[in-house]
N, C-alpha and C positions, 0 to 999 in steps of 0.2 A: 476202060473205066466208064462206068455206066452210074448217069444221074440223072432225076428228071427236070431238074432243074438247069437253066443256060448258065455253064462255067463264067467264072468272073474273068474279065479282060485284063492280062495282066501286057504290060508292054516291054520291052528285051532290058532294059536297062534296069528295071524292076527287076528281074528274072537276076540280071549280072550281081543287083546291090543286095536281093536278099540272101540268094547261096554265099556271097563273099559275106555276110553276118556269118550264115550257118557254118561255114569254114574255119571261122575267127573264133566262133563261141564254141563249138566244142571239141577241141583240140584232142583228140587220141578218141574220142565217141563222141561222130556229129548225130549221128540219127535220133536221139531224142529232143533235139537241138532242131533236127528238120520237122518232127514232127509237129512240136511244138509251131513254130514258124508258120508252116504251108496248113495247118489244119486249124490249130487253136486262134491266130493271131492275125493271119491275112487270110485265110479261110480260102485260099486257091484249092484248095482239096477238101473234100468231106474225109470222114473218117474213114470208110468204108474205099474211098478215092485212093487213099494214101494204101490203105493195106491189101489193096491188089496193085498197085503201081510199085510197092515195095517186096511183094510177093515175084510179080515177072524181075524185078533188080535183083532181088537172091537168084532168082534163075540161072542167069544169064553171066558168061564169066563176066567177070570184072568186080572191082568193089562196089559194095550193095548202094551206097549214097552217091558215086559217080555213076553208076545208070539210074538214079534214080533221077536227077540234075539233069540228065538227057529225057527220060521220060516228061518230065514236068515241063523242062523247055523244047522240047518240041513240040507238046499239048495247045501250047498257048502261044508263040510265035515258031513254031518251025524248025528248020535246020539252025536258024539264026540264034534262035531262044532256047536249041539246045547245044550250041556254044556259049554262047552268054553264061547261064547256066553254070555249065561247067568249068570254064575260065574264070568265074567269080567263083566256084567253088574250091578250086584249086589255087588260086593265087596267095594269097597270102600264108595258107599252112605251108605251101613249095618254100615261100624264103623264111617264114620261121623253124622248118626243118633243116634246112641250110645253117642257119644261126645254130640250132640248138648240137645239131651234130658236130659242127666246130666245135663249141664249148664244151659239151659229150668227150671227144677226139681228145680233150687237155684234162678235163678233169674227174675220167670215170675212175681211177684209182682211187678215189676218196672213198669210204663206205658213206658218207652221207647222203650223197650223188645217189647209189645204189639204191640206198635207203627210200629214199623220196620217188625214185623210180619203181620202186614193188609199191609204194604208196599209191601212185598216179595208178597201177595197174591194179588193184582194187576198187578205185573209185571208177572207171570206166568200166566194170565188169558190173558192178552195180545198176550205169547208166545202162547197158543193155538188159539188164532183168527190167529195168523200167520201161523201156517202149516195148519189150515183147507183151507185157502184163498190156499196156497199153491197148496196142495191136491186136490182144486176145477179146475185147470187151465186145467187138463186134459182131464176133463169132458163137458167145457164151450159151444164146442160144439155139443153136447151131449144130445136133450132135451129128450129125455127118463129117461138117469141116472139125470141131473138135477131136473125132476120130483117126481124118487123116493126120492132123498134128501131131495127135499123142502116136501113131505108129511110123514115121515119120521122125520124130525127138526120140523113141526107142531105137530104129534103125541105125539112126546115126549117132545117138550119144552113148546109148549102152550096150549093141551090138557091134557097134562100130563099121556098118559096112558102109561103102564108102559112099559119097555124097551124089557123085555120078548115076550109080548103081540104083542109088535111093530114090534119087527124082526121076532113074528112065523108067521104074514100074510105077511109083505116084502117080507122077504128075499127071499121066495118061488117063488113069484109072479116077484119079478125083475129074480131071476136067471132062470126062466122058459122063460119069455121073451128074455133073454139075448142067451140061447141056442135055442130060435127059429130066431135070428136074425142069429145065426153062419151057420145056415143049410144052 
């Protein structure tokens, strides 16, 4: 993550109490929740910060906002700040998952349950059109990186080939690009 300005000092406990917010607040879709947070609000990231630190967390297996937790907190303190990090990012959805799956486990035979369930999964589909549009402003003019995207979102949304397949010829080829553009 490249800025010319000195990163703001953020200390581990900072690091632990904001991802334990971003965890809490948005429940089934954090990352507009993070973005919001680490870029708009405490400003630990530029915009341009967040969307290549969230670009290497899609990379990389695992869920995209738990490597993200770990890039952010190792940024700023270390191995320490990326436990912190991720142990305030994980805490609290782990025992409201716990709770809701008990309740889930007694009372999915109702259609109501179901109901509110296709509900909640509408409105988090929404939340990720919001930070991709988000995500995209930085880019806009950009037509190189626009190009990777749009063949890239063709690949895998409407050829379907698979996500592996897709980033082992991208990624190569935009970041080869990318570092012949810095020379």
């Amino acid at each position: 993550m490249t800025d010319s300005a000195a990163p703001p000092r953020v200390a581990t406990g900072e690091l632990f109490r904001g991802f334990l917010i971003i965890g809490v607040s948005g429940f089934g879709g954090v990352m507009p929740f993070a973005h919001r947070m680490l870029v708009e609000r405490r400003r630990w990231l530029t915009e341009r910060e967040f969307t290549e630190a969230l670009s290497l967390s899609q990379f990389l297996p695992g869920p995209n906002i738990v490597n993200l937790s770990v890039i952010v907190g190792r940024r700023f303190q270390g191995a320490v700040g990326a436990i912190a990090a991720t142990l305030g990012l994980l805490l609290m959805p782990l025992v409201i998952v716990l709770i809701l799956a008990s309740l889930f486990a007694e009372f999915a035979h109702i259609e109501a349950v179901r109901g509110a369930c296709n509900g909640v999964s509408a409105a988090a589909s929404g939340l990720v059109l919001s930070v991709a549009l988000k995500m995209a402003r930085p880019i806009r003019r950009m037509p190189l990186e626009i190009c990777f995207a749009a063949i890239t979102f063709a690949a895998i949304a409407l050829l379907r080939v698979p996500l592996l397949w897709t980033l082992a010829a991208i990624a190569p080829l935009s970041i080869g690009l990318a570092w012949l553009r810095q020379r």
